[in-house]
Legacy VTK file of the C-alpha trace (Angstrom):
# vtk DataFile Version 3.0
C-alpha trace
ASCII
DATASET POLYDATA
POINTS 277 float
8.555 22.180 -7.344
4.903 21.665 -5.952
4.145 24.810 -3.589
3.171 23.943 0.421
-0.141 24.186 1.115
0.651 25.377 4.921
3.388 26.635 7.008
5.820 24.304 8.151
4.514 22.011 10.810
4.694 22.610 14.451
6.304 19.393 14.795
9.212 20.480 12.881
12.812 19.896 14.473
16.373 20.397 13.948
18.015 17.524 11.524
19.544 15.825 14.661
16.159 14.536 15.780
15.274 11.069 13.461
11.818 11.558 11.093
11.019 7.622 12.468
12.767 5.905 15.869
11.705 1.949 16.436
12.464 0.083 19.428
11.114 -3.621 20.120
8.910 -4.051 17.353
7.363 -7.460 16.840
4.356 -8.613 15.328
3.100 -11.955 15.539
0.198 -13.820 13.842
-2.023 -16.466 15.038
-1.583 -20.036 13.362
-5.185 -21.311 13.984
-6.519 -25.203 13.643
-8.739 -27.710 14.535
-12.437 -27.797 13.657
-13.314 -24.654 15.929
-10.189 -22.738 14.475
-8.700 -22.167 17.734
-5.263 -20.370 18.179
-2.996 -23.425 18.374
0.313 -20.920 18.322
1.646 -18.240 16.733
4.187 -17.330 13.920
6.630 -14.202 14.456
7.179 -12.248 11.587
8.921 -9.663 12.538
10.643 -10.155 15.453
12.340 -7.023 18.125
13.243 -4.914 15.281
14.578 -1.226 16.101
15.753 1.577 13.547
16.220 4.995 12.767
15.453 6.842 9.950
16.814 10.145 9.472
15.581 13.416 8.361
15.679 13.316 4.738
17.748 10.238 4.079
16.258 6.686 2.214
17.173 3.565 4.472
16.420 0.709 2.493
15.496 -2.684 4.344
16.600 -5.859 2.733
15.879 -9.809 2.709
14.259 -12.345 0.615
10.838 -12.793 -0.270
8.856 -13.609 3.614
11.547 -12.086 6.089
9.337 -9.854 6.790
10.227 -6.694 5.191
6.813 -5.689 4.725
4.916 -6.808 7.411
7.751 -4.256 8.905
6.714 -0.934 6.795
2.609 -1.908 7.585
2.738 -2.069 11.265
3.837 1.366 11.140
0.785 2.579 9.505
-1.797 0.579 10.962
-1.843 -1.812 8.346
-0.754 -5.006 10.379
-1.616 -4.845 14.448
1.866 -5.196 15.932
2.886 -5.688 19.725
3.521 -2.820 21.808
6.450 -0.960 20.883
8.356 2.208 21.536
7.632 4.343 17.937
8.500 8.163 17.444
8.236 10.649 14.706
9.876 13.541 14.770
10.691 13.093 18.206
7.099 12.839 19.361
5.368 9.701 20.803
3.009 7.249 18.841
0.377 5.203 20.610
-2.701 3.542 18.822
-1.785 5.519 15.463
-2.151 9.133 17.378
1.013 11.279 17.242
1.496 13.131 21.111
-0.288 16.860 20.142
-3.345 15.166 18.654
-1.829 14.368 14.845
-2.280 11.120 13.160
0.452 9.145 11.813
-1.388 9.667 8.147
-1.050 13.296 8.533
3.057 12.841 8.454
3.785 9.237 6.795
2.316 7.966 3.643
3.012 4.811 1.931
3.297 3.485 -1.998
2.583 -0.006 -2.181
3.889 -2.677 -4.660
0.783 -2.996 -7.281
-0.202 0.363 -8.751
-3.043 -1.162 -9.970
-4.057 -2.745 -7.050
-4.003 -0.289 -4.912
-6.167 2.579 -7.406
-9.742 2.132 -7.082
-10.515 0.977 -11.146
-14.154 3.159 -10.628
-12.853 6.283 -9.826
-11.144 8.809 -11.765
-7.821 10.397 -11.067
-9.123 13.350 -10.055
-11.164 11.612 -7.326
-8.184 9.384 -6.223
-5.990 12.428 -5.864
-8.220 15.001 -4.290
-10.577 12.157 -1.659
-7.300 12.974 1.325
-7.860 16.406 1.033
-11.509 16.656 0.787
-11.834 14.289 3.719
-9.441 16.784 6.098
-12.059 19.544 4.864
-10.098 21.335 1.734
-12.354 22.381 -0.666
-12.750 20.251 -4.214
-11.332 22.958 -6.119
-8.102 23.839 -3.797
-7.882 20.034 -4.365
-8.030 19.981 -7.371
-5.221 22.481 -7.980
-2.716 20.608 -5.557
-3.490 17.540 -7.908
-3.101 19.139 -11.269
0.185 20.531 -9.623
1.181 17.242 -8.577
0.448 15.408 -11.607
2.756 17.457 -13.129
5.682 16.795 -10.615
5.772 13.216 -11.339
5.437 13.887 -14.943
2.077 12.908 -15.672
0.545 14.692 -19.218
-2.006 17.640 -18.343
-5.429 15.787 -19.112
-5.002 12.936 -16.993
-7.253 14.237 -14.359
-10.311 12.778 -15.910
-8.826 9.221 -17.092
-9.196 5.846 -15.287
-6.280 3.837 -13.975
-6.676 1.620 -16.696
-5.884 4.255 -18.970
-2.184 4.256 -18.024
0.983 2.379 -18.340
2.022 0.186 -15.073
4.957 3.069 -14.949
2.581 5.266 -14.943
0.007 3.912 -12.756
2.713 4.262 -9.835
3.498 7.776 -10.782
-0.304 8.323 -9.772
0.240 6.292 -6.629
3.223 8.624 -5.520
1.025 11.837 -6.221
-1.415 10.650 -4.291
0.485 9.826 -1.605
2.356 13.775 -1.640
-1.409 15.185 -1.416
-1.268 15.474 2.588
2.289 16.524 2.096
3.699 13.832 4.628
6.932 13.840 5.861
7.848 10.374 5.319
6.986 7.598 2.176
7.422 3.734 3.167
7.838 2.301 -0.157
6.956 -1.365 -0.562
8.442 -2.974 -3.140
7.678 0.007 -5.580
9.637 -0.852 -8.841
9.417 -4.399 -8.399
6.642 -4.911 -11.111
8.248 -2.193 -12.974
10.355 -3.020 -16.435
13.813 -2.067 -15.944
14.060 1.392 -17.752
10.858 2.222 -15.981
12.227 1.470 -12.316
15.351 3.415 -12.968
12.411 6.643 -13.790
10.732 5.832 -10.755
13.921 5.957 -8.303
15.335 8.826 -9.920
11.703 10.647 -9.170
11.849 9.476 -5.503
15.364 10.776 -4.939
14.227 14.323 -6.914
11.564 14.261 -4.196
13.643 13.389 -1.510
15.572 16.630 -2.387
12.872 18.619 -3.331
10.716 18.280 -0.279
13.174 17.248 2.135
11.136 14.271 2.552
12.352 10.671 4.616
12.291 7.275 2.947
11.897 4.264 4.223
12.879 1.905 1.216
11.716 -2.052 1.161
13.321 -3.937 -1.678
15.044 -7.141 -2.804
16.910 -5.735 -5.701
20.188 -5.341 -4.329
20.951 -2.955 -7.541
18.022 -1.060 -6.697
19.249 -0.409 -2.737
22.878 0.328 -3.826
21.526 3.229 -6.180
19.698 4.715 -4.051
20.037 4.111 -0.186
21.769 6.292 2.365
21.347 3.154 5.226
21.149 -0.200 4.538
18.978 -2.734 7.610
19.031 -6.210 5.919
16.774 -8.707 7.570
16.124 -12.567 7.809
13.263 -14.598 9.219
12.103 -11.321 11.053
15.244 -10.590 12.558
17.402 -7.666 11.798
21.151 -9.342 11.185
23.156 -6.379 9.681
22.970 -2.809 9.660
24.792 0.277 8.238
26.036 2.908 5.874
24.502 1.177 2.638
28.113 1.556 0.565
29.683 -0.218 3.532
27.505 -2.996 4.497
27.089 -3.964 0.432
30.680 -3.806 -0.228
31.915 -5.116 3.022
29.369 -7.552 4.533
30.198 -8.674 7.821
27.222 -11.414 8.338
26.798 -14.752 6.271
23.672 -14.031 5.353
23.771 -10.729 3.731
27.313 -12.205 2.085
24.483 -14.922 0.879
22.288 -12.112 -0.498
24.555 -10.238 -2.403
26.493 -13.473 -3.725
23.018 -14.312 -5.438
22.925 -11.383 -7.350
23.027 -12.176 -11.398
26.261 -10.839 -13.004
26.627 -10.113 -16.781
29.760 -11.561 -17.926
31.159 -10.676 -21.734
LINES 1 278
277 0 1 2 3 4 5 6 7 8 9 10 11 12 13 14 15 16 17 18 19 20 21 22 23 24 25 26 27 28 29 30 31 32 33 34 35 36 37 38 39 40 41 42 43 44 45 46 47 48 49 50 51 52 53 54 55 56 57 58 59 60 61 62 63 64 65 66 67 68 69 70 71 72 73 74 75 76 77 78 79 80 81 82 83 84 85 86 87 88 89 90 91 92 93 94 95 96 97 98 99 100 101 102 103 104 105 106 107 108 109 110 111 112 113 114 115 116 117 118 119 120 121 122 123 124 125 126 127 128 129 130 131 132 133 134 135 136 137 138 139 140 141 142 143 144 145 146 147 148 149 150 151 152 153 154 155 156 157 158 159 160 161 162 163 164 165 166 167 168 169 170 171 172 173 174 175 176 177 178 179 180 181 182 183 184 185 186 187 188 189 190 191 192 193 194 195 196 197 198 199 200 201 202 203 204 205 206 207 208 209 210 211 212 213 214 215 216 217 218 219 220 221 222 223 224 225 226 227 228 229 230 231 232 233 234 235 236 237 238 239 240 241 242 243 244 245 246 247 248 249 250 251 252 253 254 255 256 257 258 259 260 261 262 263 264 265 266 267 268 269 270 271 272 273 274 275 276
């Protein structure tokens, strides 16, 4: 298990209080035309969406691609602007990405996007991916440096790596390094868009198992975005499946996928490829 680097936050609370509370969240982009490119209207794409994610659980939000899954999982980073809306973590107030007591939301909630490869800067090294968080917050390189090499070995990356490329990896890989990077600042919380999706299969079933080992390990929160119904039923707590921005079902994930009560998630898991002998 990777060591803390600090003392358990100040923010920490009793399991009752949810690591993430949404109420009313709705972001809307401008559909611009005409010669000048003036805002003719605007197109909802996520529309009044509340949730709660509790301490150390994975709720996994559903839909097909464009219902706006993760437009969702951005706005709560700062990624997409989104409409005023009631957001806690840990029981403590979030406005303009400030956490009530002065912390930002990237001190507590990290996210793993889609693309590995994408998201690593191709000029850097892995050593300078891993260890830029922590030298930005003022930890010296070598302390950094440590956490990394400690790191690297939690998500089973060979010792030596420090000095390759992202191109020197496998796609599996590649990911590995974007989860390691995102457990530098030891967050509370992952939002994971869409992680395995570009994954083969036998490398997305190594992936999930290492999210729910970290889940345990470090008590962390998930919030899951996928489409792979297989995916969510291995390893969800809490299932929110959404469509066209709306959220239309919601629940303990063995419930809702066994026993859908709206047509459309009944649509979603009908559509769901089944080996027959």
């Amino acid at each position: 298990m990777v060591k803390p680097m600090r003392d358990v936050d100040s923010m920490s609370h009793g399991q009752d209080v949810p690591a993430i509370e949404v109420n009313g969240l709705t972001v809307r982009f401008p559909v611009r035309g005409g010669v000048l490119g003036k805002v003719k209207d605007y197109f909802t794409a996520v529309d009044n969406v509340s949730f709660v994610l509790p301490q150390g659980k994975i709720l996994s939000i559903v839909g097909e691609s464009g219902c706006g899954k993760s437009t969702l999982v951005k706005s709560l980073v700062g990624l997409v602007p989104a409409e005023p809306f009631d957001y806690k973590l840990f029981g403590a107030p979030v406005v303009n990405g400030k956490i009530a007591g002065g912390k930002r939301v990237c001190d507590l909630v990290q996210m793993v996007f889609q693309d590995p490869f994408s998201s690593l800067n191709p000029r850097q090294t892995v050593v300078e991916i891993l260890t830029a968080p922590l030298v930005a917050r003022g930890v010296s390189f070598d302390d950094a440096r440590d956490r990394a090499r400690r790191l690297l070995d939690r998500v089973s990356i060979p010792d030596g790596a420090l000095d390759k490329f992202p191109h020197e990896f496998s796609g599996g890989q590649r990911q590995r390094l974007c989860i390691a990077r995102s457990l530098m600042v030891e967050p509370k919380v992952l939002l994971c868009d869409e992680v395995t999706s570009a994954l083969d299969v036998s490398v997305q079933a190594q992936i999930l198992h290492l999210l729910d080992d970290l889940r345990n390990d470090l008590g962390l929160s998930i919030l899951f975005i996928s489409h792979d119904m297989q995916v969510v039923r291995a390893l969800s707590d809490d299932v929110l499946v959404m469509y066209f921005g709306k959220v239309v079902e919601r629940g303990i994930a063995d419930i809702v996928l066994t026993e859908p009560q709206h047509e459309y998630t009944k649509k979603l898991l009908a559509s769901v490829p089944v080996i027959r002998r």
